[in-house]
TORKOL-4160 file (C-alpha; in steps of 0.2 Angstrom, whole numbers, padded with zeros to 4 digits, m for minus):
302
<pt num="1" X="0701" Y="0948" Z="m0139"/>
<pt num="2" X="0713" Y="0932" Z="m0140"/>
<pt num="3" X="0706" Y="0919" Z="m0150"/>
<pt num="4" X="0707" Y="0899" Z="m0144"/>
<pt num="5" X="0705" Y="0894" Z="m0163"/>
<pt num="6" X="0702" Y="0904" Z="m0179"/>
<pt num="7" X="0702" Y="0897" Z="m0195"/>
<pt num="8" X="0705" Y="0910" Z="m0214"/>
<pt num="9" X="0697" Y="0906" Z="m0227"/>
<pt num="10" X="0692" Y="0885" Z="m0224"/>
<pt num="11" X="0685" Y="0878" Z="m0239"/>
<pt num="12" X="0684" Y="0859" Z="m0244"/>
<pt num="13" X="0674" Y="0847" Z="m0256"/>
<pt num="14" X="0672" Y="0829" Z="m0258"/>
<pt num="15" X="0681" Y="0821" Z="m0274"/>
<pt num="16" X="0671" Y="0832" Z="m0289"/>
<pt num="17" X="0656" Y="0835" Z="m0280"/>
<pt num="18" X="0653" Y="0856" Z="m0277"/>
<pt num="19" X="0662" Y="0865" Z="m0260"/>
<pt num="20" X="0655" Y="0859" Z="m0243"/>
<pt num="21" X="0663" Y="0872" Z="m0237"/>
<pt num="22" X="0667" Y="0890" Z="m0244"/>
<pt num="23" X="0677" Y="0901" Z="m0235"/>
<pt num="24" X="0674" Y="0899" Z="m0217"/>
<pt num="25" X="0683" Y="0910" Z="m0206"/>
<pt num="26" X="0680" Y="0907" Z="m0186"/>
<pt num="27" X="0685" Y="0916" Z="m0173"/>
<pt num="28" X="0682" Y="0906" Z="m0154"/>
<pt num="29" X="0685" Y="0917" Z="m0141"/>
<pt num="30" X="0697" Y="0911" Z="m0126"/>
<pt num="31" X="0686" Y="0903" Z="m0112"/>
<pt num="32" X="0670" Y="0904" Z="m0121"/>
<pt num="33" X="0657" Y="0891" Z="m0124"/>
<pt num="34" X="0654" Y="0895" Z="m0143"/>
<pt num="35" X="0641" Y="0887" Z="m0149"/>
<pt num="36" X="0642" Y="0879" Z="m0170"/>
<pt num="37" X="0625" Y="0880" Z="m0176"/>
<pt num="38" X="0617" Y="0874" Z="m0194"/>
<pt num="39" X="0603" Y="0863" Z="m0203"/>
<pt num="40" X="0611" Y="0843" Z="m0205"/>
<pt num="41" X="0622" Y="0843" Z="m0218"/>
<pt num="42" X="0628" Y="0862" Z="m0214"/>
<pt num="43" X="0647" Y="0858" Z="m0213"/>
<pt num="44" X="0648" Y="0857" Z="m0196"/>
<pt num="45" X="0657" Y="0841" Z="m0194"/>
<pt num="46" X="0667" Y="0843" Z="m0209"/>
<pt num="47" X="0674" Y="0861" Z="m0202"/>
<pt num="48" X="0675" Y="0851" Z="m0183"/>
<pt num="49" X="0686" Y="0838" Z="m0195"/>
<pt num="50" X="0698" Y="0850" Z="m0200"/>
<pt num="51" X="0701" Y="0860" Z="m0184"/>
<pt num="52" X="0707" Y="0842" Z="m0176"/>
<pt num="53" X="0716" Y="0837" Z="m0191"/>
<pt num="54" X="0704" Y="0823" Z="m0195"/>
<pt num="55" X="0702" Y="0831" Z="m0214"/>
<pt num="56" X="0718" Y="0834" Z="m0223"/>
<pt num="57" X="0717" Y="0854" Z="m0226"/>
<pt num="58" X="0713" Y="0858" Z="m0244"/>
<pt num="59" X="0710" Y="0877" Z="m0243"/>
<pt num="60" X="0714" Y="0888" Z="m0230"/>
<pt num="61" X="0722" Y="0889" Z="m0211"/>
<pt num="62" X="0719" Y="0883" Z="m0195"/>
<pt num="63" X="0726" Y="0891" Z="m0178"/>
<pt num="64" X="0722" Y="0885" Z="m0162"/>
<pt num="65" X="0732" Y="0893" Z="m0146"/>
<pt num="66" X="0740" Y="0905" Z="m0158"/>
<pt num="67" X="0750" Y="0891" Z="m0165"/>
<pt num="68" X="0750" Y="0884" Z="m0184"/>
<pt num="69" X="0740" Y="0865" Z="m0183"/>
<pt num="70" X="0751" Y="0862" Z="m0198"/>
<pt num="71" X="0767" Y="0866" Z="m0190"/>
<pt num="72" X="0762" Y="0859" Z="m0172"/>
<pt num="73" X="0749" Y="0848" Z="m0173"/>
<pt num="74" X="0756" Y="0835" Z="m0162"/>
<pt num="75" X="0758" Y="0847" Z="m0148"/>
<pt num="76" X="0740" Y="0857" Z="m0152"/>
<pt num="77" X="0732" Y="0839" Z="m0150"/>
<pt num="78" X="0738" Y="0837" Z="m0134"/>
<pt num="79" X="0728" Y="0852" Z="m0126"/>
<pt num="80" X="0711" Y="0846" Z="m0136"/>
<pt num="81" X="0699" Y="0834" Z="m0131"/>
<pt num="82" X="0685" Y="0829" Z="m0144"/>
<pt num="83" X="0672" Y="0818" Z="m0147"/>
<pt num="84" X="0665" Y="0820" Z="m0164"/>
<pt num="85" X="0651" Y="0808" Z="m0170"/>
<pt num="86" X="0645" Y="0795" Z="m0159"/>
<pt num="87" X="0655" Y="0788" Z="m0143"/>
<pt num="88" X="0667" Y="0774" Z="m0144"/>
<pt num="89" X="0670" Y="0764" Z="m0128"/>
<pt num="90" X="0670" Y="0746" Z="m0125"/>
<pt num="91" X="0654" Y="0740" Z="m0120"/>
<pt num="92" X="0660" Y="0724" Z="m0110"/>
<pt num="93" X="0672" Y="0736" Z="m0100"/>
<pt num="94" X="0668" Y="0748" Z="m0083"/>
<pt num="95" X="0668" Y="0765" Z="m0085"/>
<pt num="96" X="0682" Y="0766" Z="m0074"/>
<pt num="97" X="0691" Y="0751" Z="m0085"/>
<pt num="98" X="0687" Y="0762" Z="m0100"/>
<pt num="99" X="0697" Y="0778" Z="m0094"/>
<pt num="100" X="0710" Y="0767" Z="m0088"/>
<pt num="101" X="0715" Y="0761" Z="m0104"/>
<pt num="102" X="0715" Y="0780" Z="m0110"/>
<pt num="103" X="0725" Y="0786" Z="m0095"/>
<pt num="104" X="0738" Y="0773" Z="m0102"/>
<pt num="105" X="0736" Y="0779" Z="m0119"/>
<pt num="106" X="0738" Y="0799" Z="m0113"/>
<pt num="107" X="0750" Y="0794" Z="m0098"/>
<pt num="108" X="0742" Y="0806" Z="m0087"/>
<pt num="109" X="0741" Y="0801" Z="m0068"/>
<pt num="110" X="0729" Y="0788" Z="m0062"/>
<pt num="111" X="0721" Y="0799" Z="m0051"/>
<pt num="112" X="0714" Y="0807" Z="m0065"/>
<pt num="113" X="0701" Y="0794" Z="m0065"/>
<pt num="114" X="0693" Y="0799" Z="m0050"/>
<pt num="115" X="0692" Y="0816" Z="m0053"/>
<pt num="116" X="0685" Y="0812" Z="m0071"/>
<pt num="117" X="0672" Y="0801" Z="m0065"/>
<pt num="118" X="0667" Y="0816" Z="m0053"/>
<pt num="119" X="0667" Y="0830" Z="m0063"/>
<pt num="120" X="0654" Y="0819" Z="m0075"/>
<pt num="121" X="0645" Y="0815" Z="m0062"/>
<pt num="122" X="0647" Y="0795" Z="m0064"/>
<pt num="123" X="0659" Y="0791" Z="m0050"/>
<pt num="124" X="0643" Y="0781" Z="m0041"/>
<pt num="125" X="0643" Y="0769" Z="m0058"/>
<pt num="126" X="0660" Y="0768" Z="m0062"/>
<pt num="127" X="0661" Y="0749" Z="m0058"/>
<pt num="128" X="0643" Y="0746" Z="m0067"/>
<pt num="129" X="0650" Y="0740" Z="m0086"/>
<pt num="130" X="0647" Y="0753" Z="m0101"/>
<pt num="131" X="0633" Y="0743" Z="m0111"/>
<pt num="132" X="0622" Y="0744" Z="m0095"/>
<pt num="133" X="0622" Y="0764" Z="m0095"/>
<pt num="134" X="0609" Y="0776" Z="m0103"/>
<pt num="135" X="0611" Y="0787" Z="m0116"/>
<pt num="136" X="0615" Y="0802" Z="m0105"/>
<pt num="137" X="0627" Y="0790" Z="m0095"/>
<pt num="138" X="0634" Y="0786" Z="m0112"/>
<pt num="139" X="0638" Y="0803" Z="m0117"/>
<pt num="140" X="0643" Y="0809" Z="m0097"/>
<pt num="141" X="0657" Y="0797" Z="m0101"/>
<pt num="142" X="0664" Y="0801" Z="m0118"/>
<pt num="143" X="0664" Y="0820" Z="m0113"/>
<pt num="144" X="0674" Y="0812" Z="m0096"/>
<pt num="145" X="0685" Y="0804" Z="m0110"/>
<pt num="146" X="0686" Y="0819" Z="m0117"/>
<pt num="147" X="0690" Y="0827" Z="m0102"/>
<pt num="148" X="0704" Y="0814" Z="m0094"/>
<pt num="149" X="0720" Y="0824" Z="m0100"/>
<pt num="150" X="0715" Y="0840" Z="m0097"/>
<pt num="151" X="0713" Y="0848" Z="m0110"/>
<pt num="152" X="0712" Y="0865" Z="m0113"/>
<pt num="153" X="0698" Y="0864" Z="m0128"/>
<pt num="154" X="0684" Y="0855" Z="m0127"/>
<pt num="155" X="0678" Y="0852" Z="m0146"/>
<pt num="156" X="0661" Y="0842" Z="m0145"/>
<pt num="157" X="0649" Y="0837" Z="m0160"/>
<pt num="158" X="0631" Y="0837" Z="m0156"/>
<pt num="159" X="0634" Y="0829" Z="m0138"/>
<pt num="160" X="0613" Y="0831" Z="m0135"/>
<pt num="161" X="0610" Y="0821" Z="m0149"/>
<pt num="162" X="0597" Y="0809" Z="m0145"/>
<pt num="163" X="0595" Y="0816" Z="m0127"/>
<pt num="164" X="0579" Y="0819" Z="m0118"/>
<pt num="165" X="0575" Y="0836" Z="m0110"/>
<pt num="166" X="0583" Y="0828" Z="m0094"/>
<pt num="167" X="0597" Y="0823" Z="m0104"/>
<pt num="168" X="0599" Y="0837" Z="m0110"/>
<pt num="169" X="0600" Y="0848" Z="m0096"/>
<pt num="170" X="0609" Y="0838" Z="m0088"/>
<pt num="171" X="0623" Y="0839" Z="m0102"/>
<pt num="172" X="0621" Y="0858" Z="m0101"/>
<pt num="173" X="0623" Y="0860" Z="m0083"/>
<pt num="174" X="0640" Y="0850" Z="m0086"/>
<pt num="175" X="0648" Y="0860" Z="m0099"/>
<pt num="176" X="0643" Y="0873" Z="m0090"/>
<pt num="177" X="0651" Y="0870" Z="m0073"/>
<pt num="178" X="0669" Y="0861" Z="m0083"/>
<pt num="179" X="0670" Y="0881" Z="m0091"/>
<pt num="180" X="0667" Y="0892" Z="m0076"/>
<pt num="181" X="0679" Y="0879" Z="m0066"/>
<pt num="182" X="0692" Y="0875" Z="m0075"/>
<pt num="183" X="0692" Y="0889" Z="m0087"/>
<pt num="184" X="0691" Y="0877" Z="m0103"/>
<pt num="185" X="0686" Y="0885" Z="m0120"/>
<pt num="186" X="0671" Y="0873" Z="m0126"/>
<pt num="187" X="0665" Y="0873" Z="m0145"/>
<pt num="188" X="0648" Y="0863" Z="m0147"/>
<pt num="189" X="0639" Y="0860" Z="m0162"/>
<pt num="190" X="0621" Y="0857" Z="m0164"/>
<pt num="191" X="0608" Y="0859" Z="m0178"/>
<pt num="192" X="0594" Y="0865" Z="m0163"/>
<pt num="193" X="0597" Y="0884" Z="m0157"/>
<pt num="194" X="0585" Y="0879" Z="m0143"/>
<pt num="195" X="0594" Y="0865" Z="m0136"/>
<pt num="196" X="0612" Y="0876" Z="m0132"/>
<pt num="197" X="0607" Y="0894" Z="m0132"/>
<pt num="198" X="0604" Y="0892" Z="m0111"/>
<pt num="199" X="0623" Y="0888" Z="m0109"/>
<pt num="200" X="0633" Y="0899" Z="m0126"/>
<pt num="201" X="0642" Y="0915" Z="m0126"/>
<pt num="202" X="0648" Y="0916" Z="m0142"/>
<pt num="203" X="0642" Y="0905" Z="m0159"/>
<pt num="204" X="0644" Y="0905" Z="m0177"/>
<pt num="205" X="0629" Y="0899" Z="m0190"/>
<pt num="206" X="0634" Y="0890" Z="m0206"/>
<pt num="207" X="0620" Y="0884" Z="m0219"/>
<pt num="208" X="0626" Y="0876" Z="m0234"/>
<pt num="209" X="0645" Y="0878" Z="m0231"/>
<pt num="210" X="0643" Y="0896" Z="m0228"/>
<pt num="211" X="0644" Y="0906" Z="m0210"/>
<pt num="212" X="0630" Y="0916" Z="m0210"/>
<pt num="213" X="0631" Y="0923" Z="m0192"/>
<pt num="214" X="0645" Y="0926" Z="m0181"/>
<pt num="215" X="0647" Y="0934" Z="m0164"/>
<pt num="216" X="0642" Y="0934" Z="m0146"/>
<pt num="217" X="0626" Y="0928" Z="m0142"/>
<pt num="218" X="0621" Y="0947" Z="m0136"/>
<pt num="219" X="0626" Y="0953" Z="m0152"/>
<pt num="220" X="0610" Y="0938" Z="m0160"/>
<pt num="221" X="0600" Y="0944" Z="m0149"/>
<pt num="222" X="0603" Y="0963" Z="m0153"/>
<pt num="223" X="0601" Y="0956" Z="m0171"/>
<pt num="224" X="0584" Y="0950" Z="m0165"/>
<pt num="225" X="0577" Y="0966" Z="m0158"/>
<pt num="226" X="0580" Y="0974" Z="m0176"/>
<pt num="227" X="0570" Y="0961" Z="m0185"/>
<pt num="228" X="0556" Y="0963" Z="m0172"/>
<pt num="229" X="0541" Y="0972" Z="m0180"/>
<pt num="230" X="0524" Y="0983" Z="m0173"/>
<pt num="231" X="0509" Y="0977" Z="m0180"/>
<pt num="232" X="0497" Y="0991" Z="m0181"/>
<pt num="233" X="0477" Y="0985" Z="m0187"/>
<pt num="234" X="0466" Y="1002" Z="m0191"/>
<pt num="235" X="0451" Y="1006" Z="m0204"/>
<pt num="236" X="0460" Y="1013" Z="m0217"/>
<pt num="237" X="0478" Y="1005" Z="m0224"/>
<pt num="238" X="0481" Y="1018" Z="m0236"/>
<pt num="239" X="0480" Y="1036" Z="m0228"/>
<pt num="240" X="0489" Y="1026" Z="m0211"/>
<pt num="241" X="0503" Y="1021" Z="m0225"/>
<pt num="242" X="0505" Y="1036" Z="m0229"/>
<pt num="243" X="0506" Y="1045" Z="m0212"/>
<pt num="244" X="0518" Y="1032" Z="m0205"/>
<pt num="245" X="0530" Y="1035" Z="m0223"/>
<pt num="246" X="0530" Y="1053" Z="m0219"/>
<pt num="247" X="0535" Y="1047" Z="m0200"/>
<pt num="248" X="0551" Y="1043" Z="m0208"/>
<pt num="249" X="0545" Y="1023" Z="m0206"/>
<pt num="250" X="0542" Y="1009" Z="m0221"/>
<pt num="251" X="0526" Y="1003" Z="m0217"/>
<pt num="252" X="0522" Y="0984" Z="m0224"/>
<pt num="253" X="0505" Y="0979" Z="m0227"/>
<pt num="254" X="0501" Y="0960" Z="m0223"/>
<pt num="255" X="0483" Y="0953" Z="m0222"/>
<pt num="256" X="0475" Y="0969" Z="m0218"/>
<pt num="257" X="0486" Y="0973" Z="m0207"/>
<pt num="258" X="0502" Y="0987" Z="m0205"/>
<pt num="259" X="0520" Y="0981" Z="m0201"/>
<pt num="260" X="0534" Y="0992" Z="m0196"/>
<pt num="261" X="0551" Y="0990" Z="m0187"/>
<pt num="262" X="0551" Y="0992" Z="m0169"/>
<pt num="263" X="0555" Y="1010" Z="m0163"/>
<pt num="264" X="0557" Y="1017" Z="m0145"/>
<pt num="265" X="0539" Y="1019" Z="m0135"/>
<pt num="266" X="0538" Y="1039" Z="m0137"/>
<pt num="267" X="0543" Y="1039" Z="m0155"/>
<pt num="268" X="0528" Y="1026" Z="m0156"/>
<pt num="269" X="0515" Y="1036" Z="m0147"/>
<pt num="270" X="0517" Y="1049" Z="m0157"/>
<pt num="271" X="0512" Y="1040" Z="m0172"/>
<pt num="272" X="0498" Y="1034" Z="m0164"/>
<pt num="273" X="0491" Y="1050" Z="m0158"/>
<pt num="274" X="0495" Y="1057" Z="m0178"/>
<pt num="275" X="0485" Y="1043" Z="m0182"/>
<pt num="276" X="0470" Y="1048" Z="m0173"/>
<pt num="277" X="0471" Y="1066" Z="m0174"/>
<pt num="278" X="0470" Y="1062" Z="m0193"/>
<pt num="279" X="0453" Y="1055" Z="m0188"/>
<pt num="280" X="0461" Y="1036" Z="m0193"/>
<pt num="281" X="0454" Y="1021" Z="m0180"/>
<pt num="282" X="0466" Y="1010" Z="m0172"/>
<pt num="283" X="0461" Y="0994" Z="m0169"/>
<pt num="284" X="0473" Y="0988" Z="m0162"/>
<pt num="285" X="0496" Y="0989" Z="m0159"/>
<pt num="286" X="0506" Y="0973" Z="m0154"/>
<pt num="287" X="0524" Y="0973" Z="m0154"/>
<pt num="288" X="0528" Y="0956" Z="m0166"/>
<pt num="289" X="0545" Y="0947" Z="m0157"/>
<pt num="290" X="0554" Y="0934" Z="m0169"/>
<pt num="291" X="0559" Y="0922" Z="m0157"/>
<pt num="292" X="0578" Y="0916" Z="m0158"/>
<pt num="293" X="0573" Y="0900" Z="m0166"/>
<pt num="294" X="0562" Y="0908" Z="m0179"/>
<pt num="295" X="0577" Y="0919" Z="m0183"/>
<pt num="296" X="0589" Y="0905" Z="m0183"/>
<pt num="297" X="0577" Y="0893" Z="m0194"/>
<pt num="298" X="0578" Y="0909" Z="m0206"/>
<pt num="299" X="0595" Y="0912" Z="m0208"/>
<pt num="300" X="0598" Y="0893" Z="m0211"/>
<pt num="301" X="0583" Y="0895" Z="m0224"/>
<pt num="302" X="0588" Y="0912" Z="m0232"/>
C-alpha cells in the first residue's frame, strides 16, 4: 500500500510537563479520507502540528509523499492545504476578495476562484462579505481556502466543530465528493466517531498521546463483531455455566444474566438445544451489538 503521510515514532511534550505524545506512528493511505479520532486533549492537534511543520520536531519522523518534511518541507507544503484551529479570513472582505488575496499569495491562476467557489458550493454568495455568512458558510470557505492551490492533501482539524446536523452533512457530502473527484487524500480530526464514520475509509484513535486503534474502517468494525456478546437469561446460571464451559465458551454472569462472545448461528443452536435437553429453561437469547460509538468511547476510556 503507498502511504500519503507516515509518521515513526512522534513524541513531543511542553517545556517539563509529561509527553503529549508517545510514539505515534501513522500510516495514511494514498487517496483515503482517514479519519483522526480521540477525547479533547488527545493529541490530535499537536500530532496535525507536526505533519505541517507547525511544531518544531522533538522526536521522531515525518514523511509525506515519500519525501523527508525535514529535508523538503518547502516543497511538501506546497501540495498540502490545511486548516487547523479555527478559520482566518477577513470579515470586512467577500469571499471572493478573500481567495483573491491567496491566489496572490499561492500565485495560482485567477480562474482558480471560480472553480473554488464552486466546488464549496458558495459561488451564489461569493460577493456577500465574509462577516455576514453562517457557520457552515464559514467553514465551506476556509476548506475553499484550503482547497485553492490544489493540493494534493487535504489536512483538516475538527472542520464540523460547532456545525448543526445540516452543517454537518453538508461538510460531509463536500469531503466526500473533493475525494472521489479529484482524488485528494483527506485527514480529518474529530473527537465524535459519529459525526465522520459516514464519510472515512481508514482512521487512527489516539487517547492520551497514545494510538490505540489503527486501520481501515472495516477492520473497526470487524473489531466490533468480536466485542459483540449473546446474552442468554435461564433458571439456573450455574449448571448453564457449566454447560456452555464445556462448549469450549467463557460464559460471564452479569445481573442474572449469561454473557458469551458471539459465535456462528449453528454453533449457537447447539448450545441452546444442550441446554434444554439438560432439562435447563431458557428465557430468553439476544445478541448484545456494542455500537461503534460505544466501542470508540471505550477505547478512549480504557
Amino acid at each position: 500500500m503507498t502511504y500519503c503521510v507516515e509518521t515513526k515514532n512522534l513524541s513531543h511534550q511542553f517545556s517539563s510537563e509529561s509527553p503529549l505524545l508517545k510514539d505515534i506512528s501513522l500510516k495514511v493511505p494514498q487517496g483515503s479520507i482517514f479519519g483522526f479520532l480521540g477525547k479533547n486533549g488527545a493529541g490530535k492537534t499537536t500530532t496535525l502540528k507536526l505533519i505541517l511543520g507547525l511544531l518544531k520536531i522533538q522526536k521522531g519522523e515525518v514523511s509525506i509523499f515519500g519525501q523527508s518534511l525535514s529535508k523538503n518541507r518547502i516543497a511538501i507544503l506546497k501540495e498540502i492545504g490545511s486548516l487547523i484551529e479555527s478559520p482566518s479570513f477577513y470579515g470586512h472582505l467577500s469571499a471572493r476578495d478573500n481567495l483573491l488575496i491567496l491566489q496572490k499569495i499561492y500565485q495560482c491562476p485567477k480562474q482558480r476562484i471560480d472553480e473554488v467557489l464552486e466546488i464549496v458550493g458558495l459561488a451564489e454568495v461569493g460577493k456577500k462579505k465574509v462577516q455576514q455568512f453562517s457557520l457552515g458558510m464559514k467553514q465551506r470557505l476556509s476548506i475553499g481556502i484550503a482547497l485553492l492551490h490544489q493540493p494534493k492533501l487535504l489536512m483538516l482539524d475538527e472542520p464540523t466543530n460547532g456545525l448543526d446536523p445540516n452543517g454537518i452533512i453538508e461538510i460531509r457530502t463536500l469531503l466526500k465528493d473533493i475525494n472521489s473527484k479529484y482524488g485528494t487524500t483527506i485527514i480529518i480530526s474529530s473527537h465524535l466517531l459519529s459525526e465522520i464514520e459516514k464519510m472515512i475509509s481508514h482512521l487512527a484513535i489516539i487517547n492520551d498521546g497514545k494510538l490505540v486503534f489503527q486501520g481501515s474502517f472495516d477492520a473497526l468494525k470487524l473489531k466490533q463483531k468480536e466485542l459483540s456478546t449473546i446474552k442468554i437469561e435461564t433458571n439456573d446460571l450455574t449448571e448453564a455455566c457449566k454447560i456452555l464451559t464445556e462448549f469450549g465458551l467463557q460464559p460471564k454472569v452479569i445481573k442474572e444474566a449469561i454473557f458469551i462472545k458471539s459465535i456462528e448461528p449453528q454453533r449457537l443452536s447447539q448450545v441452546i438445544k444442550t441446554l434444554f435437553d439438560k432439562g435447563l429453561e431458557v428465557y430468553q437469547v439476544a445478541g448484545e451489538t456494542m455500537d461503534l460509538e460505544t466501542m470508540f468511547i471505550n477505547l478512549t476510556k480504557n
